[in-house]
Backbone as CSV, one residue per row, in Angstrom:
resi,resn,N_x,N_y,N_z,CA_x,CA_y,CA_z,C_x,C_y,C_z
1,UNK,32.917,12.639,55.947,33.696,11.493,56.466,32.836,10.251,56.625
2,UNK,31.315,10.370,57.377,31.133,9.041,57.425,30.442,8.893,56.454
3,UNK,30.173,9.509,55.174,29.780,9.502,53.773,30.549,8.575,53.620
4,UNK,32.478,8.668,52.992,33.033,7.863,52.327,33.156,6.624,53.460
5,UNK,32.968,6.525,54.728,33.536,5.623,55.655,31.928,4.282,55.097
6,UNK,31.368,5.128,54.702,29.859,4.266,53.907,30.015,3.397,52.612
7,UNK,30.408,4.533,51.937,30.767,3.687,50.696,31.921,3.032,50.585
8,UNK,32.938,2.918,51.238,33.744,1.993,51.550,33.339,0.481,51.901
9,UNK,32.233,0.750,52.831,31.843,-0.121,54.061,30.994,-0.909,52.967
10,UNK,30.452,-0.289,52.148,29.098,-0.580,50.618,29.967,-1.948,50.002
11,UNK,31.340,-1.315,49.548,31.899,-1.407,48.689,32.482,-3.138,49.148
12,UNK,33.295,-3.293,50.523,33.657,-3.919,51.110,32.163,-4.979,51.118
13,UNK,31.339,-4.753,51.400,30.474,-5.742,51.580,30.142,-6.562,50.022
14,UNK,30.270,-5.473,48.855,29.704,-6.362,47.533,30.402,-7.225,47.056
15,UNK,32.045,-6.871,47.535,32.762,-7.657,47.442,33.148,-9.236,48.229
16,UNK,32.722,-8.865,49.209,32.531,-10.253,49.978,31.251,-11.343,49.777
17,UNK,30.099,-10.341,48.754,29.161,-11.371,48.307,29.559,-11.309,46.873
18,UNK,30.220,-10.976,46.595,31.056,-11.383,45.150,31.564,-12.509,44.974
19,UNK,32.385,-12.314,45.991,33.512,-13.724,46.526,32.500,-14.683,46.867
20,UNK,31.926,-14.803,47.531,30.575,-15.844,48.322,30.168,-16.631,47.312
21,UNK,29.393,-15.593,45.957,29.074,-16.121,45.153,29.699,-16.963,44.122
22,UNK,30.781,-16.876,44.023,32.051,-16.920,43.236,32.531,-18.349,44.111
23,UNK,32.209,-18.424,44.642,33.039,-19.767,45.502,32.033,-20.472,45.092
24,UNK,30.870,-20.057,46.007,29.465,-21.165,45.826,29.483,-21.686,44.261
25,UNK,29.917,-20.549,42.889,29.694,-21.362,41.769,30.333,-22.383,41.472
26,UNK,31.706,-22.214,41.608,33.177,-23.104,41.456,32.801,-24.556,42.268
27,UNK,31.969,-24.402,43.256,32.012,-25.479,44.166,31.102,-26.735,43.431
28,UNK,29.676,-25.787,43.105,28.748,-26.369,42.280,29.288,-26.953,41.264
29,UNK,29.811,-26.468,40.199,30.782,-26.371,38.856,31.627,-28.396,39.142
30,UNK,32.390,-27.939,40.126,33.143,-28.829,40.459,32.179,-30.174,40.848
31,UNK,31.350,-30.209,41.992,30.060,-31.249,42.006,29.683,-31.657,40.768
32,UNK,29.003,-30.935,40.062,28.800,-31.356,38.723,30.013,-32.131,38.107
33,UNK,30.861,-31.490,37.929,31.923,-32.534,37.024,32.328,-33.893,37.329
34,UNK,32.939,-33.762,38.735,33.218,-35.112,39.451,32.057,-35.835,39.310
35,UNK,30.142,-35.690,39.246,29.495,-36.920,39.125,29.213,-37.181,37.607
36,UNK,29.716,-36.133,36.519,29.284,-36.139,35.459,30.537,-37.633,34.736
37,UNK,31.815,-37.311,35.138,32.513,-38.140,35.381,33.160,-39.527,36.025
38,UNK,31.819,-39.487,37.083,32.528,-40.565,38.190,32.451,-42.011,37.140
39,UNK,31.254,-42.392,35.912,31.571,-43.406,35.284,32.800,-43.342,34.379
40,UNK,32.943,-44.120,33.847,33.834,-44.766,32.134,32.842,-43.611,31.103
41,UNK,33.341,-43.877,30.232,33.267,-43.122,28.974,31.670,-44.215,28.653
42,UNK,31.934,-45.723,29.022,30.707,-46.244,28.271,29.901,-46.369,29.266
43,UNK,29.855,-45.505,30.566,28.530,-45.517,31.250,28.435,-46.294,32.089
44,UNK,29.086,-47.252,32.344,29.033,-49.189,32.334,29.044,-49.174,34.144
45,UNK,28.205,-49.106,34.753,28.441,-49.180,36.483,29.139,-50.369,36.804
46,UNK,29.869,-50.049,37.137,31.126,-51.091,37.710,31.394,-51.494,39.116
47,UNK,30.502,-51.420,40.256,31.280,-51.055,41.558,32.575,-51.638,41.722
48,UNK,33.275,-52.708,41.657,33.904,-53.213,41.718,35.150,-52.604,41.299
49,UNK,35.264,-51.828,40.502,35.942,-50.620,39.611,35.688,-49.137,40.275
50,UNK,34.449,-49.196,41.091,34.251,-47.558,41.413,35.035,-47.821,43.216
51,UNK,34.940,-49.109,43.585,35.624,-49.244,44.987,37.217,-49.093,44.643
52,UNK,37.760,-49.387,43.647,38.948,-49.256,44.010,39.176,-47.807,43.642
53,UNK,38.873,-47.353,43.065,38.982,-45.996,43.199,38.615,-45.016,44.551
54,UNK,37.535,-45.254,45.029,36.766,-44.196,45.938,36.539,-45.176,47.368
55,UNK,37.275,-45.591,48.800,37.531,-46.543,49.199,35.899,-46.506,50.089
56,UNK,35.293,-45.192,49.902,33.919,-45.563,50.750,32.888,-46.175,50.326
57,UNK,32.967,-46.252,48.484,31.812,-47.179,47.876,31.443,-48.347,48.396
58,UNK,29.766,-48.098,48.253,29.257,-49.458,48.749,28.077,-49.990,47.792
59,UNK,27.894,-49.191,46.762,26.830,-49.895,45.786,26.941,-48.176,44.542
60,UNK,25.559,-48.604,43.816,25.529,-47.417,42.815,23.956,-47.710,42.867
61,UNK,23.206,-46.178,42.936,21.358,-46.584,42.473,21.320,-45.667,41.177
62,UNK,20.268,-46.181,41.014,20.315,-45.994,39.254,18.244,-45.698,39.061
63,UNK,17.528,-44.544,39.225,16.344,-44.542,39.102,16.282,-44.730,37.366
64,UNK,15.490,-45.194,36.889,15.439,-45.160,35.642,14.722,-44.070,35.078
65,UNK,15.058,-43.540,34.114,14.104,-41.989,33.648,14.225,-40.914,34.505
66,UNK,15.363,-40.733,34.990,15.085,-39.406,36.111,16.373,-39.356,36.425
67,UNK,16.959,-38.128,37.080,18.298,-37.741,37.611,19.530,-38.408,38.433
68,UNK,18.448,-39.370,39.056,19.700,-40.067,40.064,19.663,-41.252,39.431
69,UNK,21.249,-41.074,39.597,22.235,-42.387,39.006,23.014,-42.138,39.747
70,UNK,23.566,-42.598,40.675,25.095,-41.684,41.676,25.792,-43.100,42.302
71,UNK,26.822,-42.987,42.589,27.077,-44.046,43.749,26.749,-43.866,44.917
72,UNK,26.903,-44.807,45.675,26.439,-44.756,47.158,28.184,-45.084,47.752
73,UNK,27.811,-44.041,49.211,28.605,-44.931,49.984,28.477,-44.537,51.305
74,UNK,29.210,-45.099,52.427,29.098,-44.575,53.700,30.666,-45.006,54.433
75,UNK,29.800,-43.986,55.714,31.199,-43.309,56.269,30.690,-43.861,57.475
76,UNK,31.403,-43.246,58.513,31.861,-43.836,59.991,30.576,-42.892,60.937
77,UNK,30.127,-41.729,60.222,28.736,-41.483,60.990,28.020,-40.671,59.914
78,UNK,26.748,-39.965,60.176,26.390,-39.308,58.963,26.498,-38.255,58.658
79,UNK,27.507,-37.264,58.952,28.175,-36.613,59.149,29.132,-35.983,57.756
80,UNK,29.945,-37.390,57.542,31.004,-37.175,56.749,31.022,-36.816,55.275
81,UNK,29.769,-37.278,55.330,29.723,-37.685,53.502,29.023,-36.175,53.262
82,UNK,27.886,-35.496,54.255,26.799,-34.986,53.828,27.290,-33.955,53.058
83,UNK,28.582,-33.161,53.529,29.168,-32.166,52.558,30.437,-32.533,52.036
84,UNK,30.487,-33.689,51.743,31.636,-34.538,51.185,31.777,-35.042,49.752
85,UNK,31.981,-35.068,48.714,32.045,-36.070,47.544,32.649,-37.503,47.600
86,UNK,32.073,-38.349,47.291,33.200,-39.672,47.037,34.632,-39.718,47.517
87,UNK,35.151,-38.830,46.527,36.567,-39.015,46.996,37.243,-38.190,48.543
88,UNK,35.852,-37.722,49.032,36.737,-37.330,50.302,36.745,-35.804,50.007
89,UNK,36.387,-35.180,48.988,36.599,-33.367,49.077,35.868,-32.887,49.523
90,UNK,36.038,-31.820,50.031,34.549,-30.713,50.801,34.112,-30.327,49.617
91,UNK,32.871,-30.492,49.297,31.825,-29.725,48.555,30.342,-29.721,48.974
92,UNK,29.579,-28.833,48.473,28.194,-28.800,49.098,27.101,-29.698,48.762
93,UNK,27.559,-30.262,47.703,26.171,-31.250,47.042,26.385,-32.350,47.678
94,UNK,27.880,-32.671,48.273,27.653,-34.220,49.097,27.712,-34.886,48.626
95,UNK,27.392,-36.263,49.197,27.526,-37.847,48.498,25.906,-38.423,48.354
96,UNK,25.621,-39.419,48.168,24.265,-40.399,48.273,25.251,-41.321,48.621
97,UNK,24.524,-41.314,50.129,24.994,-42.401,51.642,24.410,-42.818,52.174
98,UNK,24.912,-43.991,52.369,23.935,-45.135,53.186,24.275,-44.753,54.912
99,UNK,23.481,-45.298,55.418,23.221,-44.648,57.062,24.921,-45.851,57.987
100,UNK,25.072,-45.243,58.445,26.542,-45.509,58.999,26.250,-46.959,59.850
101,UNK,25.110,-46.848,60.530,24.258,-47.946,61.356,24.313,-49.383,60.525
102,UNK,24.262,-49.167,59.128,23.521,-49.873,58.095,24.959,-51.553,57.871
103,UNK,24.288,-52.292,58.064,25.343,-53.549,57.478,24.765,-53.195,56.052
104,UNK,26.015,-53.024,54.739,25.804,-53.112,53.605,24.086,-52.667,53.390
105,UNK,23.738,-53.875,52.973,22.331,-53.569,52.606,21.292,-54.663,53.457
106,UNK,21.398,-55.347,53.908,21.133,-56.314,54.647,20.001,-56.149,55.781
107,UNK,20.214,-55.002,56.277,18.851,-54.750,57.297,17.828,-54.648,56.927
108,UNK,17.208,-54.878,58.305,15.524,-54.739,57.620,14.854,-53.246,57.350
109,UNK,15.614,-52.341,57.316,15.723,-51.185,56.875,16.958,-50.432,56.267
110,UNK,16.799,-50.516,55.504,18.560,-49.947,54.553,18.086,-48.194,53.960
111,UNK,19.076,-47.578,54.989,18.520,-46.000,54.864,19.642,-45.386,54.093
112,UNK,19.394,-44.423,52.983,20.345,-43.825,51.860,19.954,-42.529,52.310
113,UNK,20.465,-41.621,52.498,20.393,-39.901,52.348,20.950,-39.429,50.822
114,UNK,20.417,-38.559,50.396,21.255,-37.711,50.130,20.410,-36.292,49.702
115,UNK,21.074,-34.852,49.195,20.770,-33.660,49.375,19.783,-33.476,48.150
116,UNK,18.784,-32.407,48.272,18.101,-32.407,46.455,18.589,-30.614,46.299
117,UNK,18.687,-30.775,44.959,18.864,-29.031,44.651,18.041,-28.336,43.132
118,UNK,17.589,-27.057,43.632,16.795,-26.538,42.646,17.319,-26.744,40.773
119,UNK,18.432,-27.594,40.678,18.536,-27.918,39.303,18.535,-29.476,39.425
120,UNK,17.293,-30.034,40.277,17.391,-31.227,39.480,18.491,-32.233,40.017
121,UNK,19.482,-31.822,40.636,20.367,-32.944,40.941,20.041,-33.528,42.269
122,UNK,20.921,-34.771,42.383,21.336,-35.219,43.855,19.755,-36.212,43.996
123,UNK,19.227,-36.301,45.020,18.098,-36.846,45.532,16.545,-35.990,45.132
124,UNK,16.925,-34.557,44.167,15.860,-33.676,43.727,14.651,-34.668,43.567
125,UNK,14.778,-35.858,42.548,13.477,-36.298,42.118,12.544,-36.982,42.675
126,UNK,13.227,-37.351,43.920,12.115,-38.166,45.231,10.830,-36.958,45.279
127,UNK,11.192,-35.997,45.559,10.076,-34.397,45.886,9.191,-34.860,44.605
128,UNK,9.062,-35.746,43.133,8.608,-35.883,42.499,7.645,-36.856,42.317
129,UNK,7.678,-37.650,43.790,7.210,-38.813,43.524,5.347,-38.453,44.441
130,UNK,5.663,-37.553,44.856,4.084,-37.373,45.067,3.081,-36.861,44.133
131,UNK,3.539,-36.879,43.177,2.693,-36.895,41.647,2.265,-37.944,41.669
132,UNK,1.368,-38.461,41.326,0.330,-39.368,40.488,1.161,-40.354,39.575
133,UNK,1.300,-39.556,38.622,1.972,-39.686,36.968,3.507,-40.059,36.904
134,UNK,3.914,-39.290,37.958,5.106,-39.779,38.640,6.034,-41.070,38.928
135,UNK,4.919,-40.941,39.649,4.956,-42.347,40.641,4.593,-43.852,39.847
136,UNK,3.485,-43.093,39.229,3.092,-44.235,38.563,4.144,-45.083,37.264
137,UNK,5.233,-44.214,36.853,5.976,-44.632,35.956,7.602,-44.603,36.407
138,UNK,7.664,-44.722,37.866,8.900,-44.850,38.267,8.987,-45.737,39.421
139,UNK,8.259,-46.653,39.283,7.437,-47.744,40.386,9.038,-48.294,41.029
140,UNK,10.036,-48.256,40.225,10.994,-49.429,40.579,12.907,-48.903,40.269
141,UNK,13.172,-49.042,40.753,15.261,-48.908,41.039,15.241,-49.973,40.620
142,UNK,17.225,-50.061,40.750,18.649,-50.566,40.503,19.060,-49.954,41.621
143,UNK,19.832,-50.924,42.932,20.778,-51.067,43.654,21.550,-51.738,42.965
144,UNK,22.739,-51.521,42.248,24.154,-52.279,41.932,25.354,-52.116,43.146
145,UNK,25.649,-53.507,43.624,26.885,-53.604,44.402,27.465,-54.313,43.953
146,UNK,28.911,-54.590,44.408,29.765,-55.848,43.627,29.478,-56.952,43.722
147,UNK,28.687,-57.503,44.186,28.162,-59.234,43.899,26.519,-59.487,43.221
148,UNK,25.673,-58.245,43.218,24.699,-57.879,43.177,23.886,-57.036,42.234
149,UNK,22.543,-57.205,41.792,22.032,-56.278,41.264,20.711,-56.334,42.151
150,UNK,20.060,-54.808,43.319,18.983,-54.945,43.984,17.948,-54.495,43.561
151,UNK,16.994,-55.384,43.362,15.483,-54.719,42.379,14.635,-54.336,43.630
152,UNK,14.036,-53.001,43.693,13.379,-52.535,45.073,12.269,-51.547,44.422
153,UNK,10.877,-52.035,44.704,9.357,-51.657,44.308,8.954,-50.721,45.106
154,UNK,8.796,-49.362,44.844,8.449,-48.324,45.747,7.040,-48.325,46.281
155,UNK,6.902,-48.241,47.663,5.806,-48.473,48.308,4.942,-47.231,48.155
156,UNK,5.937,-46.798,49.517,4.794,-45.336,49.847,5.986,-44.462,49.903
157,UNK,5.214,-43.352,51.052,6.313,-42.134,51.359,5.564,-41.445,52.081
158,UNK,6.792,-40.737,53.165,5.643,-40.133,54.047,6.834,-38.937,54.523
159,UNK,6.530,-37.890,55.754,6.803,-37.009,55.799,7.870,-37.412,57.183
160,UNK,8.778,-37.177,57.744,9.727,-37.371,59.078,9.974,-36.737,59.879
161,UNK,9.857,-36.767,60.885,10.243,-35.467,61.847,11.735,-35.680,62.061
162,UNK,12.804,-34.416,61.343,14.023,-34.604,61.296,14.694,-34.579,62.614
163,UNK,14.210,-33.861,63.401,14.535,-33.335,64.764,14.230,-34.170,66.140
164,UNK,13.793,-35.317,65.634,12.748,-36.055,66.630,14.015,-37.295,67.312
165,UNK,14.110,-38.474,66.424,14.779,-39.160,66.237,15.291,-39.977,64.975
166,UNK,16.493,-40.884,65.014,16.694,-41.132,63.835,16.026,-42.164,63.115
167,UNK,15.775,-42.456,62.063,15.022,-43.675,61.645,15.100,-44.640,61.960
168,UNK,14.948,-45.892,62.388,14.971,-47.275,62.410,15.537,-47.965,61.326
169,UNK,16.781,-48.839,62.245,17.529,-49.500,60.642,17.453,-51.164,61.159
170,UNK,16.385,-51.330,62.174,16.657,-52.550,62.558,15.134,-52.801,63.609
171,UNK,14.309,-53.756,63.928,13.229,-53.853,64.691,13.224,-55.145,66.043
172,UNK,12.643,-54.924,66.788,12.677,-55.976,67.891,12.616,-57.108,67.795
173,UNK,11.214,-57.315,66.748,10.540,-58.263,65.971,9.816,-57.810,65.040
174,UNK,8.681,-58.716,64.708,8.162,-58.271,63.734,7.023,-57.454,63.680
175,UNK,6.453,-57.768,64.307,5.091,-56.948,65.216,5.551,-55.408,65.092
176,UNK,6.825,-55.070,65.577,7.573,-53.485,65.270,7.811,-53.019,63.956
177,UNK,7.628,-53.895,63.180,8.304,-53.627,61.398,7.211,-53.370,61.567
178,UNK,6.207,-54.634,61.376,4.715,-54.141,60.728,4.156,-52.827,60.878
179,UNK,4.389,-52.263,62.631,3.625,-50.959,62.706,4.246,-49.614,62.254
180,UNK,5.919,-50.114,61.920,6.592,-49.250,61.027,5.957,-49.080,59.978
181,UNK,5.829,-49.883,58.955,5.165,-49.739,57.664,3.804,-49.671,57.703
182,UNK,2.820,-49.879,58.253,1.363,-48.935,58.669,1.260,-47.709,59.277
183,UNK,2.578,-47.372,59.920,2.611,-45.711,60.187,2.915,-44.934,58.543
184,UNK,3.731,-45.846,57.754,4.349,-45.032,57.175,2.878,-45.247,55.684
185,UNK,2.262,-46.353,56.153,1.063,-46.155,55.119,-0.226,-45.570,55.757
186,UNK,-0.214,-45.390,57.036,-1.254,-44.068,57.433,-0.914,-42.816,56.525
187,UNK,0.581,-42.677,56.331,0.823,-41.285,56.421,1.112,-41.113,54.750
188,UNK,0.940,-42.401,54.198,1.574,-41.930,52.685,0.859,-40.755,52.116
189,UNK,2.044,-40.550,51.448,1.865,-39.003,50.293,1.971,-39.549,48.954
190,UNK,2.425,-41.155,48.451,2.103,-41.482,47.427,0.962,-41.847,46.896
191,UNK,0.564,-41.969,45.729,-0.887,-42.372,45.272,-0.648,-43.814,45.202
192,UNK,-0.450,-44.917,46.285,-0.051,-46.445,45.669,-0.610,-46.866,47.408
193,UNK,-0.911,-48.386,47.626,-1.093,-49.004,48.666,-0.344,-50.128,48.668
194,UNK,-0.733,-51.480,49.808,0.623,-52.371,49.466,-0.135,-52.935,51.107
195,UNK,0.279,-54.322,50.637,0.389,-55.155,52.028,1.272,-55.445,53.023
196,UNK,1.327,-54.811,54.237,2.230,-54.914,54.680,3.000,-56.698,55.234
197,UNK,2.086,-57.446,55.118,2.543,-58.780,55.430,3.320,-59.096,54.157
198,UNK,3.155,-58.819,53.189,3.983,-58.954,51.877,5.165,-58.316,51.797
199,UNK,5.936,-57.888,53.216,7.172,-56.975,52.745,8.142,-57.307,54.174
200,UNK,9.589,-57.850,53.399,10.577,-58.217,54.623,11.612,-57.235,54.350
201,UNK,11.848,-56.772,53.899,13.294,-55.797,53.968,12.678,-54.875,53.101
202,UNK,12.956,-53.582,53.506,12.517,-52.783,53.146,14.297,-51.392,52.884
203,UNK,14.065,-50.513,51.741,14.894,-49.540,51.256,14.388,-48.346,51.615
204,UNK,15.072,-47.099,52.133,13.878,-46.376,52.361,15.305,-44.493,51.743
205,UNK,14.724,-44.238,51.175,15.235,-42.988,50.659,14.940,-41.942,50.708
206,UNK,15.888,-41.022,51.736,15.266,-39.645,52.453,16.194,-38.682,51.675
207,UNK,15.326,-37.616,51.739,15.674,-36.392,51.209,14.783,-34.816,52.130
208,UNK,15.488,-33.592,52.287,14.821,-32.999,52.716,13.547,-32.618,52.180
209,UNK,12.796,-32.061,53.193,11.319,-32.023,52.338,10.726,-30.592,52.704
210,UNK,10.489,-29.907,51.299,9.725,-28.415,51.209,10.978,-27.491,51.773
211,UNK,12.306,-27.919,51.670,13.429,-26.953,51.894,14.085,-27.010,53.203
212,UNK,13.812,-28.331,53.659,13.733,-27.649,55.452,14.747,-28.505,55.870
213,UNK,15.028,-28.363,56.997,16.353,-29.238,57.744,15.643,-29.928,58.655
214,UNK,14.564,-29.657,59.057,13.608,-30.452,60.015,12.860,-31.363,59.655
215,UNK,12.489,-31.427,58.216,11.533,-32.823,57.872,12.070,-33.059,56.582
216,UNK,12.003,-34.454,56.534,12.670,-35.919,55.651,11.465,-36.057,54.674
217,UNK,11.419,-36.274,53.502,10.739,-37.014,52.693,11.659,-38.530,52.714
218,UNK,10.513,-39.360,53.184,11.154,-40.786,53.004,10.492,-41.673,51.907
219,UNK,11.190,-42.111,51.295,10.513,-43.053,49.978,11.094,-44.549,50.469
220,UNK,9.994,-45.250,50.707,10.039,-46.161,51.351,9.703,-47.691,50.051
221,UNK,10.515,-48.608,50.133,10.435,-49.419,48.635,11.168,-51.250,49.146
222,UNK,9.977,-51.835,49.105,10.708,-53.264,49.425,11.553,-54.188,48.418
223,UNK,12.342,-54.673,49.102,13.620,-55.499,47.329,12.585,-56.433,47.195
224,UNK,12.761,-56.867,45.937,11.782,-57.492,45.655,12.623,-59.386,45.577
């Protein structure tokens, strides 16, 4: 009796990581399509065209030579988007979102999230930029919004304590920026340096770092 009450119990369980797995693919499957799709047929970033469609758009980044191309947008906290797509569906890969705090792009810190995953998608290629070789040939973005095209020069990057508090999207004065960006060039993990008196608005692009929910890789990059 508690032989078969076992293999029942076996049986019942492979099936529920059957199903598990089986969802998790469909979900992925589906992520993929909706961003493989979110342009036109000719590629052509439009925001102006991607807002009336998707009412949370607020720009599109575009790394050149590397995976992310996505739109951006944001929601009412940071919360909404993180297991959200564009149009508002639950899925696991999420959106690339700007921090809820954030006027447009305008602060003196303009913070984007979004998720990285072992194929390469989403925010994956930031984890890439502490290469050398890397870095060295992906110095520079595309922020596209509807009145706009934002050219932003990657500084440094450094490590975040996720658990601590949230980033800074705004400073007292200036004296507070500055020691923002000398903490964050004590701590760089990029191979690059930079003056900090040479930098007023700054972009800064987090992604989790080494797998964890507790620390941020931030890629930190002034518009130029």
């Amino acid at each position: 009796m508690l032989k078969k009450i076992g293999i029942i119990l076996c049986f019942v369980i492979c099936l529920f990581c059957i199903g598990m797995f089986t969802l998790e693919f469909l979900d992925k499957k589906e992520g993929e399509s909706f961003y493989e799709n979110v342009l036109p047929s000719n590629n052509k970033i439009d925001v102006d065209e991607l807002q009336k469609e998707y009412e949370g758009i607020k720009g599109y980044i575009e790394i050149p030579d590397t995976n992310i191309s996505y739109p951006i947008v944001q929601g009412d906290d940071n919360s909404y988007y993180l297991r959200r797509l564009p149009s508002g569906e639950k899925n696991r890969r999420g959106s690339i979102y700007l921090d809820y705090r954030n006027n447009g792009f305008d602060d003196e810190n303009t913070i984007i999230y979004g998720h990285n995953f072992n194929d390469g998608t989403m925010f994956s290629d930031l984890l890439n930029y502490e290469s050398a070789d890397f870095y060295e040939n992906h110095k520079e973005y595309i922020i596209y919004t509807e009145n706009d095209e934002i050219e932003v020069e990657i500084l440094a990057g450094y490590i975040a304590d996720a658990t601590v508090s949230e980033l800074p999207t705004t400073f007292k004065d200036r004296a507070e920026f500055d020691s923002y960006l000398e903490m964050a060039l004590d701590n760089n993990v990029l191979d690059s340096d930079f003056k900090v008196e040479d930098v007023e608005k700054i972009i800064s692009l987090c992604t989790c770092s080494d797998g964890s929910e507790e620390s941020r890789l931030v890629i930190i990059g002034k518009i130029k």
